[in-house]
C-alpha positions as CSV (number, residue, x, y, z in Angstrom):
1,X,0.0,0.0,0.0
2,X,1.0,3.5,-0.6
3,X,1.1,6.9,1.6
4,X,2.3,10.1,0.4
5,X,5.2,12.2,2.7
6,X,5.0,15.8,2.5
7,X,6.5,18.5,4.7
8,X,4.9,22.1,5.8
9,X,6.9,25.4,4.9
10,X,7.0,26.4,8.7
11,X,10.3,25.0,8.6
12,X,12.0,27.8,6.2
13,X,9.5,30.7,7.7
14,X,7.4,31.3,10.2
15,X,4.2,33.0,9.3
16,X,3.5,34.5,12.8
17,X,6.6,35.4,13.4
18,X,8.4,36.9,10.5
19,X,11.8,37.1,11.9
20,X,12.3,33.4,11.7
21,X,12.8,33.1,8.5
22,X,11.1,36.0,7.0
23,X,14.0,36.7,4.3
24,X,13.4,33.2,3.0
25,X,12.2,33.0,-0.7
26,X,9.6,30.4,-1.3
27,X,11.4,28.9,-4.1
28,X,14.7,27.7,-1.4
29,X,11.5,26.2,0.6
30,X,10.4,24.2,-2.2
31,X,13.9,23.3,-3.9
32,X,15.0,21.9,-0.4
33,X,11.6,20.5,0.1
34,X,11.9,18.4,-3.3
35,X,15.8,17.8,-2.2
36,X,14.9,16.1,1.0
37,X,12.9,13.8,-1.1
38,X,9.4,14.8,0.0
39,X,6.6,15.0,-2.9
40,X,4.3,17.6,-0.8
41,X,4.3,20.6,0.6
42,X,1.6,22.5,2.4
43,X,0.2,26.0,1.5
44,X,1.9,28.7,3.8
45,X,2.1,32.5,3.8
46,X,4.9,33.0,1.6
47,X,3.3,31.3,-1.3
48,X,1.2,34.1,-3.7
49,X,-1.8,34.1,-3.8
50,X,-2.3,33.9,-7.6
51,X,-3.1,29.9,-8.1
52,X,-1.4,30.0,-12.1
53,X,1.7,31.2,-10.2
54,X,1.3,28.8,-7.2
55,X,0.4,25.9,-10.0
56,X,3.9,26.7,-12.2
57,X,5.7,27.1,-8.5
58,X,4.5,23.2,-7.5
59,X,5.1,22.0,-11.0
60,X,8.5,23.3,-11.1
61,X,10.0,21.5,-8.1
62,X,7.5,18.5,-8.8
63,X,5.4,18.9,-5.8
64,X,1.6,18.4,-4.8
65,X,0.3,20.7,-2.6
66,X,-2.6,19.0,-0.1
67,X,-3.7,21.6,2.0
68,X,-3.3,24.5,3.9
69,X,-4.4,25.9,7.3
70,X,-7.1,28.2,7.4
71,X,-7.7,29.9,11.0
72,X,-10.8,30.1,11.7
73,X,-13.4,32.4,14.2
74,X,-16.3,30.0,13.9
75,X,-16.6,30.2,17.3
76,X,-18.1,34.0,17.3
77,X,-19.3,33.8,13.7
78,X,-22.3,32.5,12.2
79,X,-21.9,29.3,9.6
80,X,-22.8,31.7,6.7
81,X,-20.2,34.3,8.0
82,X,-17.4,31.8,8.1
83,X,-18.6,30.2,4.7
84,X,-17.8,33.5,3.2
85,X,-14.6,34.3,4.8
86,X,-13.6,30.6,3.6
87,X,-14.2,32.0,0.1
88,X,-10.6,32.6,-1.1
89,X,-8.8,30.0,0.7
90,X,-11.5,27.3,-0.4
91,X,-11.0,28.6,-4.4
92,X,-7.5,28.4,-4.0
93,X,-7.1,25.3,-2.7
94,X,-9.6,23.4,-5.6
95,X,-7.3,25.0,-8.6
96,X,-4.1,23.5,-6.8
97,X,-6.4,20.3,-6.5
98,X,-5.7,19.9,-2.9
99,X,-6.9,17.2,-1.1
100,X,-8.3,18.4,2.7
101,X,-9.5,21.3,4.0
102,X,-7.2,22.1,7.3
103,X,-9.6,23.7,9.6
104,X,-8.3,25.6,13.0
105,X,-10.3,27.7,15.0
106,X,-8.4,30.4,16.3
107,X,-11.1,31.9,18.4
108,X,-9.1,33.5,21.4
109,X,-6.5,31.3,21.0
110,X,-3.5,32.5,22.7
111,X,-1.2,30.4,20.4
112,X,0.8,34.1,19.6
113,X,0.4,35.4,22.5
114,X,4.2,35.4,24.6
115,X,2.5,36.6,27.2
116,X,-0.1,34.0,27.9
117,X,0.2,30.7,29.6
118,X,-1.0,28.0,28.3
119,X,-3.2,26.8,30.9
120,X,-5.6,30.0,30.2
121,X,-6.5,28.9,26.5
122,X,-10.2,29.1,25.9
123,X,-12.5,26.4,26.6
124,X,-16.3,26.5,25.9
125,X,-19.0,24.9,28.2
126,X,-21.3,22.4,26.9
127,X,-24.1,24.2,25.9
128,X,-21.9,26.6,23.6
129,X,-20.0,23.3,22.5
130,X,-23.1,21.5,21.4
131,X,-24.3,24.5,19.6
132,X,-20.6,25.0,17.6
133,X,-20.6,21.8,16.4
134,X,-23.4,22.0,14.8
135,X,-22.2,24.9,12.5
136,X,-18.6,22.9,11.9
137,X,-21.2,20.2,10.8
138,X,-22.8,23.1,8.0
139,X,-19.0,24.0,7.5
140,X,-18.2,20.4,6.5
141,X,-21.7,19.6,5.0
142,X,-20.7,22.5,2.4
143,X,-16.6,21.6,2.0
144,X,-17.5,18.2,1.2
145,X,-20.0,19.6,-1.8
146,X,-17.2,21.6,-3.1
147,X,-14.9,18.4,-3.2
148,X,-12.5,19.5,-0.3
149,X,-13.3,17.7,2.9
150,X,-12.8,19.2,6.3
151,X,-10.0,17.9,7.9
152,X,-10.3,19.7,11.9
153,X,-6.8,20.5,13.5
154,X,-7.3,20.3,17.0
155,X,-4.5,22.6,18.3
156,X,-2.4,24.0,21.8
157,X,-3.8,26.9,22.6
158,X,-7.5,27.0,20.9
159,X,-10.7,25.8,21.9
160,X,-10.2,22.3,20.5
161,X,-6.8,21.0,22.7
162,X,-7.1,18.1,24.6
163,X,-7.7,14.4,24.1
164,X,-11.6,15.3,25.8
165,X,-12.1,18.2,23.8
166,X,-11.7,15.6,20.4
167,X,-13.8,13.1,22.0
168,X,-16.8,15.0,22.8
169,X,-15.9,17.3,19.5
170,X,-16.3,13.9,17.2
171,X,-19.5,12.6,19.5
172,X,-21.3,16.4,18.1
173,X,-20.0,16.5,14.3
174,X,-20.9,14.3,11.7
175,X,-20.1,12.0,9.2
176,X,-18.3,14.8,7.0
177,X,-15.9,16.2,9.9
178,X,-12.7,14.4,9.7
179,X,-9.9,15.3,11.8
180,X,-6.5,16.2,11.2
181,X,-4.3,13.7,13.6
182,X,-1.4,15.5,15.0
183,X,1.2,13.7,16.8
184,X,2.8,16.5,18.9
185,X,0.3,18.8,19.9
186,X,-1.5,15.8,21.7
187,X,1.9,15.0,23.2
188,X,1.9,18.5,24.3
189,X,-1.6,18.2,25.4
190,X,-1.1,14.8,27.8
191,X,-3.2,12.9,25.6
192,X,-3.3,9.5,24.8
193,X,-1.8,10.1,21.2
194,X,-1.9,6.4,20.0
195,X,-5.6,5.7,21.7
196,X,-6.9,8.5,19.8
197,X,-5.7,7.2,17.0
198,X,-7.1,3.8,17.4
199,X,-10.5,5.7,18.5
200,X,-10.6,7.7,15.3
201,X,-8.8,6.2,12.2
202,X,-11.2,5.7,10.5
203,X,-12.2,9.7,10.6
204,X,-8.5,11.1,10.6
205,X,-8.3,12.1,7.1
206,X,-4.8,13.8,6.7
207,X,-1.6,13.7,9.3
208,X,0.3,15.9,11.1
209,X,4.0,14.2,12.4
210,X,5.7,16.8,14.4
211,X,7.9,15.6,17.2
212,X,8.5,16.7,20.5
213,X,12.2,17.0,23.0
214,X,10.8,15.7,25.9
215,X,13.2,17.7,27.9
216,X,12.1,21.0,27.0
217,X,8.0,19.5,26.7
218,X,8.6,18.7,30.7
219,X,10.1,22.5,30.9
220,X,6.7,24.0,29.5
221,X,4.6,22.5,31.1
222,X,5.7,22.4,34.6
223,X,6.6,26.6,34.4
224,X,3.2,26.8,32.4
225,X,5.0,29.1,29.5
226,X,3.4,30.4,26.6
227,X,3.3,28.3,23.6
228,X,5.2,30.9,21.6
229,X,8.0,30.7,24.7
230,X,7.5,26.6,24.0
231,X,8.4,26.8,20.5
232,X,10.8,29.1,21.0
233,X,12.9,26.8,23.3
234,X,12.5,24.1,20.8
235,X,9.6,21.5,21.8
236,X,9.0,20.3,18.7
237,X,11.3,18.8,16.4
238,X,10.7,16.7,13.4
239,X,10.3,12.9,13.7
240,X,13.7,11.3,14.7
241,X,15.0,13.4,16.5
242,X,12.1,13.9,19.4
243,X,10.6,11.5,21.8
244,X,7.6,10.1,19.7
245,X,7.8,6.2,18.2
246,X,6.1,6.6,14.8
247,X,6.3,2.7,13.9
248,X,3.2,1.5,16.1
249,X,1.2,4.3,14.9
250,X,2.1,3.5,11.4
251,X,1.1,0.0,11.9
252,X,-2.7,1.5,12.6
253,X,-2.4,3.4,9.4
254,X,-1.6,0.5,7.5
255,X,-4.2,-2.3,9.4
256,X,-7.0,0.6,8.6
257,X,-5.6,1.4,5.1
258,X,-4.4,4.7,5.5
259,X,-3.2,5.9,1.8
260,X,-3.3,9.4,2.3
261,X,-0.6,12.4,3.2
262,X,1.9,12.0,6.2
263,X,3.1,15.7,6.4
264,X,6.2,16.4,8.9
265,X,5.4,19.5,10.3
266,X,7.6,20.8,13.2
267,X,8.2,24.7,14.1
268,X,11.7,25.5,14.5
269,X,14.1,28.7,14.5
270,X,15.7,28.1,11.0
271,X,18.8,29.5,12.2
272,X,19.2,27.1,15.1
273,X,17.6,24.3,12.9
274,X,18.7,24.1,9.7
275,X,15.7,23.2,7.5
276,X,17.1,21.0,4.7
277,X,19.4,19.3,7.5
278,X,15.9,18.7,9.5
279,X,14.1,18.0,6.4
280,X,16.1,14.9,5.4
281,X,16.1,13.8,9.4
282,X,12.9,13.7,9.0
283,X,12.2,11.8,5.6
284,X,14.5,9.3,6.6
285,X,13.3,8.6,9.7
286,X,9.7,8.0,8.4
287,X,11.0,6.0,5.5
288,X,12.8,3.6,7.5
289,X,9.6,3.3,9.8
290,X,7.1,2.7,6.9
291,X,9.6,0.5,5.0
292,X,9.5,-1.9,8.1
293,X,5.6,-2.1,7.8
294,X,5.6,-2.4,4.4
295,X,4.5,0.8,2.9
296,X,5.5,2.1,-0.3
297,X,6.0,6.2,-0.9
């Protein structure tokens, strides 16, 4: 069976935070991207936003692009409101024939916030839950007409976070909500990563594998930083070089038939980690693992 590897641009630039890797052209990003031997790439800020350009970009370094993130403020917006903010990103992503829908809801999040803890993210109480989900269930309803399923990144610092949050967020959505499984945000999270796997494999419909130093995951949590100060210090990391065994989470890919994108998607200061160095850690690491269970990429 086959699965595609790909790899997110957040590695050569940060789009929140400009001055790690701001001066870095999007054409380095996808020349070391094709390099490291990945056929992917995610959609990030530096790409324009004119889909010919984008199109000849991809083509050039022979990559497919199968997504991008779209932050959200579902949670204060009507369905219809969000719809049309979704607009551009949506008509973008059908003429680079992308494959998900990466939905984040960035309602109060305090994901770029230095100065907030991460124990004062949002939550929502179960009433307001109940009533959310039904408008990401009109969201998906309409993403899944347009050919572009929606593919729910739950996230550190938003609304969505925690291994409960997904559990009573996939009880309220429907059939058309997938999620987007990421290994280190659970980690960072405390959650079971590899039970909610099993729980949900047959709904995860695109993959996230960022890595976490467990050293530095210990340090955030027990001082409560930000998640900006987290990153900063170098939590995550990209598979390999982090704490996380990918091989037994692979193996549930494969049992359930998992043929879709494994992206590598890990935050770092490109100055302190170089991203082509990283990049091939990375697609090495997962092609040794899926070799062993006897996927093809």
């Amino acid at each position: 069976m086959k699965i595609k590897l790909g790899i997110a641009p957040i590695a050569w630039s940060n789009d929140d935070m400009p001055e790690l890797g701001g001066d870095t052209p999007i054409e380095q990003c996808l020349e070391e991207a094709s390099l490291a031997g990945f056929t992917g790439i995610e959609l990030g800020g530096k790409f324009p936003r004119n889909p010919g350009i984008t199109n000849f970009l991809l083509n050039k370094y022979d990559l497919k692009m199968p997504g991008g993130w779209y932050g959200a403020f579902l949670r204060g917006r009507s369905a219809k409101d969000e719809w049309v903010a979704m607009q551009d990103h949506i008509n973008l992503l059908k003429l680079v024939n992308a494959d998900v829908f990466v939905f984040a809801d960035v309602s109060g999040s305090i994901q770029g916030d230095q100065s907030r803890k991460l124990s004062t993210r949002p939550n929502m109480e179960n009433a307001e839950f109940v009533e959310y989900c039904k408008k990401i269930n009109e969201i998906s309803n309409r993403l899944n007409d347009e050919g572009i399923p929606m593919s729910y990144h739950e996230h550190m610092g938003t609304i969505i976070q925690t291994e409960n949050d997904i559990d009573r967020f996939m009880d309220n959505t429907n059939d058309n909500t997938f999620l987007l499984y990421d290994t280190g945000h659970l980690l960072f999270a405390k959650a079971n990563y590899e039970r909610v796997l099993k729980n949900y494999v047959t709904k995860i419909n695109h993959v996230h594998c960022k890595d976490i130093r467990k050293n530095i995951l210990e340090k955030s949590l027990q001082n409560d930083l930000s998640f900006r100060d987290s990153f900063l210090d170098g939590v995550f990391t990209v598979p390999g070089d982090g704490c996380i065994d990918y091989e037994p989470l692979f193996k549930i890919l494969y049992e359930n038939n998992y043929g879709k994108w494994l992206i590598i998607e890990a935050e770092q200061d490109p100055k302190k980690a170089n991203p082509l160095e990283y990049a091939k850690i990375g697609h090495n690491y997962l092609s040794n693992c899926l070799t062993k269970i006897n996927y093809k990429h």
